[in-house]
PyMOL CGO cylinders between C-alpha atoms (Angstrom):
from pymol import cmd
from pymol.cgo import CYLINDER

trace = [
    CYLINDER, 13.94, -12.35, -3.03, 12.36, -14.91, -0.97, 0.3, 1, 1, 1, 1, 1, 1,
    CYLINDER, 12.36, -14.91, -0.97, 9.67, -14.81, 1.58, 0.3, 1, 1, 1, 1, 1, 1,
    CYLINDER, 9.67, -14.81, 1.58, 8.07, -17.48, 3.43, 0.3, 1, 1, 1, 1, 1, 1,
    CYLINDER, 8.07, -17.48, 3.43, 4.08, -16.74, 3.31, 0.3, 1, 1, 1, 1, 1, 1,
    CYLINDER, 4.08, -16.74, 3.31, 1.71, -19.27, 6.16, 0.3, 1, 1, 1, 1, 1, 1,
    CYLINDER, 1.71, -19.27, 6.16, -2.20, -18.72, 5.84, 0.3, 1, 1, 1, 1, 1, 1,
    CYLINDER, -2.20, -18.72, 5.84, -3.78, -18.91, 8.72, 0.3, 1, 1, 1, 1, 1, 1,
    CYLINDER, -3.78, -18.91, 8.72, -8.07, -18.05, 8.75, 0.3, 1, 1, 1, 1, 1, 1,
    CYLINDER, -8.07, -18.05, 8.75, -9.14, -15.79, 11.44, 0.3, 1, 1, 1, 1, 1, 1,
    CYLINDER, -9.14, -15.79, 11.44, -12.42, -17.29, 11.72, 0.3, 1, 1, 1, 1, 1, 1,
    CYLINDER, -12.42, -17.29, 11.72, -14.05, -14.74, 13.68, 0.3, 1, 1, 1, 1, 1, 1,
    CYLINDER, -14.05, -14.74, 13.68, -11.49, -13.78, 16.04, 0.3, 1, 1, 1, 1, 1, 1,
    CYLINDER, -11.49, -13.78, 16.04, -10.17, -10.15, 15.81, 0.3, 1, 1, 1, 1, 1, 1,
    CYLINDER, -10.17, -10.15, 15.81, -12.32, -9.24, 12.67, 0.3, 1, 1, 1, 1, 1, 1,
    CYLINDER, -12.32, -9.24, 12.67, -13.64, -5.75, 12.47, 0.3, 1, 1, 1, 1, 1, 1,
    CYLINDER, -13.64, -5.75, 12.47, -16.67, -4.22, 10.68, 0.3, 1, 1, 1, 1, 1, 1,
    CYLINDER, -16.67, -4.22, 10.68, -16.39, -4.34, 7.32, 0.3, 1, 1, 1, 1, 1, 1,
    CYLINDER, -16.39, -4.34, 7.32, -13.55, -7.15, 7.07, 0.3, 1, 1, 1, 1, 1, 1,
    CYLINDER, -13.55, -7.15, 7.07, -14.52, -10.21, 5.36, 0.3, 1, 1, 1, 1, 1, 1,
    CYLINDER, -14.52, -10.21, 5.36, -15.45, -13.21, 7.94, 0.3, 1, 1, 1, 1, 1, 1,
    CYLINDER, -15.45, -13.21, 7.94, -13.81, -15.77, 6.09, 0.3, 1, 1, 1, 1, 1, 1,
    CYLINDER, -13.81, -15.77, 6.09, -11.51, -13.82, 3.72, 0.3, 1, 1, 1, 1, 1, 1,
    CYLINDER, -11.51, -13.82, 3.72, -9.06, -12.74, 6.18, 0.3, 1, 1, 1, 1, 1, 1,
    CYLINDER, -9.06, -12.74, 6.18, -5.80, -14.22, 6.70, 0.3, 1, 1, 1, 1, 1, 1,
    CYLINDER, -5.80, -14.22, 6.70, -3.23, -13.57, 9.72, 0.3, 1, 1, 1, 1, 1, 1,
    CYLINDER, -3.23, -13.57, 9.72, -1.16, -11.96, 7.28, 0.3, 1, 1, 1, 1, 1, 1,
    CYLINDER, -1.16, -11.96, 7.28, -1.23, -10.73, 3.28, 0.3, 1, 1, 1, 1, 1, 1,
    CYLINDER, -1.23, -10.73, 3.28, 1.20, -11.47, 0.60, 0.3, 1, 1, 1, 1, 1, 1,
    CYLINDER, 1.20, -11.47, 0.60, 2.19, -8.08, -0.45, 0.3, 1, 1, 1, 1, 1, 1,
    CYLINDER, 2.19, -8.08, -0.45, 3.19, -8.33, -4.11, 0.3, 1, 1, 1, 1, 1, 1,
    CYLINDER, 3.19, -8.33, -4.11, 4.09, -5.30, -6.26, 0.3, 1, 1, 1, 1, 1, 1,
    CYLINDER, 4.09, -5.30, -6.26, 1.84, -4.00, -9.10, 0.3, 1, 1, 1, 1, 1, 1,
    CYLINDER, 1.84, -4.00, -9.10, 3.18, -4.21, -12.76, 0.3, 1, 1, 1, 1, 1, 1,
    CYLINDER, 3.18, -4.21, -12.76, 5.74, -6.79, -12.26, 0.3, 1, 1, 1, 1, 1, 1,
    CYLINDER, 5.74, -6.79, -12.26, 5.65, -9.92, -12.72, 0.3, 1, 1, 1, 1, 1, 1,
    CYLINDER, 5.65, -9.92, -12.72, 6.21, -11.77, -9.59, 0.3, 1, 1, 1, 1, 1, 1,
    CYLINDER, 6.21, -11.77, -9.59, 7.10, -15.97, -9.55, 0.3, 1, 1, 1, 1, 1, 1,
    CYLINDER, 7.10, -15.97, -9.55, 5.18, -18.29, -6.72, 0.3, 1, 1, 1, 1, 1, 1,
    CYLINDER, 5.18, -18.29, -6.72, 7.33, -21.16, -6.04, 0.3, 1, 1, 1, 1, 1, 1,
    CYLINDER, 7.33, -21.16, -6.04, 4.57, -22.86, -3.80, 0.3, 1, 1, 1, 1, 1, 1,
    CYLINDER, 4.57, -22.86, -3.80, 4.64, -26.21, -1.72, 0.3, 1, 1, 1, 1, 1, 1,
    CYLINDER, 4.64, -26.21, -1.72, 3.51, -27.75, 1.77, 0.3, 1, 1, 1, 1, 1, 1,
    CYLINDER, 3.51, -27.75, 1.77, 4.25, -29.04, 5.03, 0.3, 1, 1, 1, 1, 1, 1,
    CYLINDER, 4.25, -29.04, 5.03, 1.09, -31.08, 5.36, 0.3, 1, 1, 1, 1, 1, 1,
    CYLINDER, 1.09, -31.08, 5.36, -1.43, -31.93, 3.18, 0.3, 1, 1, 1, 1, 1, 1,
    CYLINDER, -1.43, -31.93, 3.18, -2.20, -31.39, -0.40, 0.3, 1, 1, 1, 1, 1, 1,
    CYLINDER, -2.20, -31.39, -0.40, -3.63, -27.79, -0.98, 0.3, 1, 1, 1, 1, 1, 1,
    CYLINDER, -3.63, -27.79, -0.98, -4.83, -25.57, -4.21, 0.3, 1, 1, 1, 1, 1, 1,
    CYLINDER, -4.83, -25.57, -4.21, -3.98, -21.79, -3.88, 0.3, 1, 1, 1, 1, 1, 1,
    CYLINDER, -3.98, -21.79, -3.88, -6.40, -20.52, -5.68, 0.3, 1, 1, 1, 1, 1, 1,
    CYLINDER, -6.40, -20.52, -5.68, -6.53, -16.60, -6.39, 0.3, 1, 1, 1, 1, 1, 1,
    CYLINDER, -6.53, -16.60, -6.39, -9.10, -16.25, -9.18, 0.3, 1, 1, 1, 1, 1, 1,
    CYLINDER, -9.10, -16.25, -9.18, -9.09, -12.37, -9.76, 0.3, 1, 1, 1, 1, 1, 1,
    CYLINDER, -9.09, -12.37, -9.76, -5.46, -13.13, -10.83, 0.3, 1, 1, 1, 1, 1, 1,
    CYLINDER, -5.46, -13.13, -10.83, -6.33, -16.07, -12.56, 0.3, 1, 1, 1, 1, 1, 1,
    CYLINDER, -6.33, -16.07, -12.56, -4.00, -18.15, -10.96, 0.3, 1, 1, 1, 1, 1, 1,
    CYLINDER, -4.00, -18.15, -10.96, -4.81, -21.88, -8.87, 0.3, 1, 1, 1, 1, 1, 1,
    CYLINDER, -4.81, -21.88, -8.87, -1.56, -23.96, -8.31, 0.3, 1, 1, 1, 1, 1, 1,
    CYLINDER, -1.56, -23.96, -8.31, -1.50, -27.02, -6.52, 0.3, 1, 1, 1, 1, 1, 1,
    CYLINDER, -1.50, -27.02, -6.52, 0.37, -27.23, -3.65, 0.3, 1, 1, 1, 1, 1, 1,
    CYLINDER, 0.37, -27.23, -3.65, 2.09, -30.77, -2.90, 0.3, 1, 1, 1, 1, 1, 1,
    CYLINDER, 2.09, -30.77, -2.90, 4.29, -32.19, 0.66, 0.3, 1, 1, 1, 1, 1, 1,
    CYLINDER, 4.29, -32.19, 0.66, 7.70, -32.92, -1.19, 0.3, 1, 1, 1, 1, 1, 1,
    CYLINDER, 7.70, -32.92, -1.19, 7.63, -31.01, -4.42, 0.3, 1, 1, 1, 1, 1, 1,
    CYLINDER, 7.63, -31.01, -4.42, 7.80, -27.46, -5.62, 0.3, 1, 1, 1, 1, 1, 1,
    CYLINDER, 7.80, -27.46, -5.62, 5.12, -26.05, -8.26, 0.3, 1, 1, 1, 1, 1, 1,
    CYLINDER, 5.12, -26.05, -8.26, 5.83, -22.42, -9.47, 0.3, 1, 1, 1, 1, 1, 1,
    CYLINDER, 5.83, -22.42, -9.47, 3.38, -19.86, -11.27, 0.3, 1, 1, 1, 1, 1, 1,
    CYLINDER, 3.38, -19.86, -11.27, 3.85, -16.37, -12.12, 0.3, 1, 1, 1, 1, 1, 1,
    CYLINDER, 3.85, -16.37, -12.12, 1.43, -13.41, -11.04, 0.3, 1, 1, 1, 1, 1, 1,
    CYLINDER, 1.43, -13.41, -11.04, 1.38, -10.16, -12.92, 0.3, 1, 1, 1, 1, 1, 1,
    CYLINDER, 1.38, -10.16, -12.92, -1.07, -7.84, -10.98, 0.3, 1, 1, 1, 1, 1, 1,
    CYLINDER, -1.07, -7.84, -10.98, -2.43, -5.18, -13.35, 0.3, 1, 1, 1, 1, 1, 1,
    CYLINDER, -2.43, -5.18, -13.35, -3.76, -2.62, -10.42, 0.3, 1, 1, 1, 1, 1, 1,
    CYLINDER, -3.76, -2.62, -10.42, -3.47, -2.38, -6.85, 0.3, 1, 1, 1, 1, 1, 1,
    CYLINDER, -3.47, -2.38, -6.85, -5.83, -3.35, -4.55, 0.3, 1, 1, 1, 1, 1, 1,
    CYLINDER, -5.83, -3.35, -4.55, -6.91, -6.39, -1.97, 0.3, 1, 1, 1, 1, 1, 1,
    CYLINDER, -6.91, -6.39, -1.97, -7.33, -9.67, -4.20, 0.3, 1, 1, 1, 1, 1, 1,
    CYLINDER, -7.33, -9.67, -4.20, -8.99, -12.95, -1.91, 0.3, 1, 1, 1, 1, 1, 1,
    CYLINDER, -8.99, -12.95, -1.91, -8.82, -16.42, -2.57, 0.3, 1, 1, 1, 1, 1, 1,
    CYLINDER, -8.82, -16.42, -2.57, -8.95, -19.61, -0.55, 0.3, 1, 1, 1, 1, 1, 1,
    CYLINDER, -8.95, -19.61, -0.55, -7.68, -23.67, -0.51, 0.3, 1, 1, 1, 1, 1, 1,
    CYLINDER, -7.68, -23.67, -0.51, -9.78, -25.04, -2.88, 0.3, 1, 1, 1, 1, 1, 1,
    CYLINDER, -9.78, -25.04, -2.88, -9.20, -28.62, -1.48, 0.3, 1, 1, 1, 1, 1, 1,
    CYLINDER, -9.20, -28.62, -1.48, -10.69, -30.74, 1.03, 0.3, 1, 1, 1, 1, 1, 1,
    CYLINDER, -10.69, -30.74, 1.03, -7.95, -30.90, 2.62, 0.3, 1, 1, 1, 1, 1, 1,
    CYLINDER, -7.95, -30.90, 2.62, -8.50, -32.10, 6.20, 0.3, 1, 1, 1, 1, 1, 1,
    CYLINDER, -8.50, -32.10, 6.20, -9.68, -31.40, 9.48, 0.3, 1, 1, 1, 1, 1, 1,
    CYLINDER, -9.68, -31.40, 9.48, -8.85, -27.44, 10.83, 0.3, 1, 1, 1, 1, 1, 1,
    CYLINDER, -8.85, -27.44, 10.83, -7.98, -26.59, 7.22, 0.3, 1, 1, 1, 1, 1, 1,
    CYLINDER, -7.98, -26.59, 7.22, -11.68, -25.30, 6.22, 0.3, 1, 1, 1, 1, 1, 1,
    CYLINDER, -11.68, -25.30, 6.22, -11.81, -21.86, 4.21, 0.3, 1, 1, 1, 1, 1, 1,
    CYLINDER, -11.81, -21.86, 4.21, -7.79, -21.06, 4.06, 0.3, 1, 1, 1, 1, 1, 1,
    CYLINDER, -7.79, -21.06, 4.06, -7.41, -17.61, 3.30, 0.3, 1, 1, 1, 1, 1, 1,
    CYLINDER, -7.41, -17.61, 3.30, -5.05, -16.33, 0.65, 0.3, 1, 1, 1, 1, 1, 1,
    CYLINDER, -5.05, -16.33, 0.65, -5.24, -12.18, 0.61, 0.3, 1, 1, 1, 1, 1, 1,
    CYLINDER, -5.24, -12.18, 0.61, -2.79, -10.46, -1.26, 0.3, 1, 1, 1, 1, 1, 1,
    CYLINDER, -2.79, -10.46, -1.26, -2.22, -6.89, -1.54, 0.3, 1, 1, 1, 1, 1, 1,
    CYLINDER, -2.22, -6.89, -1.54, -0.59, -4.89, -4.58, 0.3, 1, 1, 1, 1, 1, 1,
    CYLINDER, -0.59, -4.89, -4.58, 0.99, -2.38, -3.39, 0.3, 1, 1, 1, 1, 1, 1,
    CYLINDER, 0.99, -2.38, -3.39, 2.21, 0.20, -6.50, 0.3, 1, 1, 1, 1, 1, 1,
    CYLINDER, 2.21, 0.20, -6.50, 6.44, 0.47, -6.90, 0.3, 1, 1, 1, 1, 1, 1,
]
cmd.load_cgo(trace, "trace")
């Protein structure tokens, strides 16, 4: 199954007490817990990193070419991450959440 995942920081806007400032994205990544789940990850821009480090993952992410990495998540939970590339103007602090959600 596919599914097409854009990261987009809040950055203030619509953030509620006790939601992270810059951890929030518009949307989460909901992956299931105990599988193993493949990221086939690339861009429409500019170079970026996803980096999720509870999962132990970073993956570059490159205009052109597909990189893949596989996620196992071992409870569920809200995991946060960001871009961890300079990547350009507007693209400070890009938000990755990702929810396991249990099968």
């Amino acid at each position: 199954m596919f599914r097409r995942y854009e990261s987009i920081g809040l950055g203030g806007v619509g953030i509620f007490e006790g939601e992270r400032r810059l951890g929030e994205a518009s949307g989460p990544l909901l992956l299931p817990v105990g599988v193993r789940s493949r990221l086939l990850v690339t861009s429409a821009d500019v170079l970026h990193a996803f980096s999720l480090p509870e999962c132990n993952v970073k993956v570059d992410a490159v205009p052109g070419r597909l990189n893949s990495c596989s996620v196992f998540l071992s409870r569920p939970g809200c995991f946060y991450g960001q871009c961890s590339e300079l990547c350009g103007r507007r693209h400070t602090f890009m938000p990755i959440m990702v929810v396991g959600l249990p099968v």
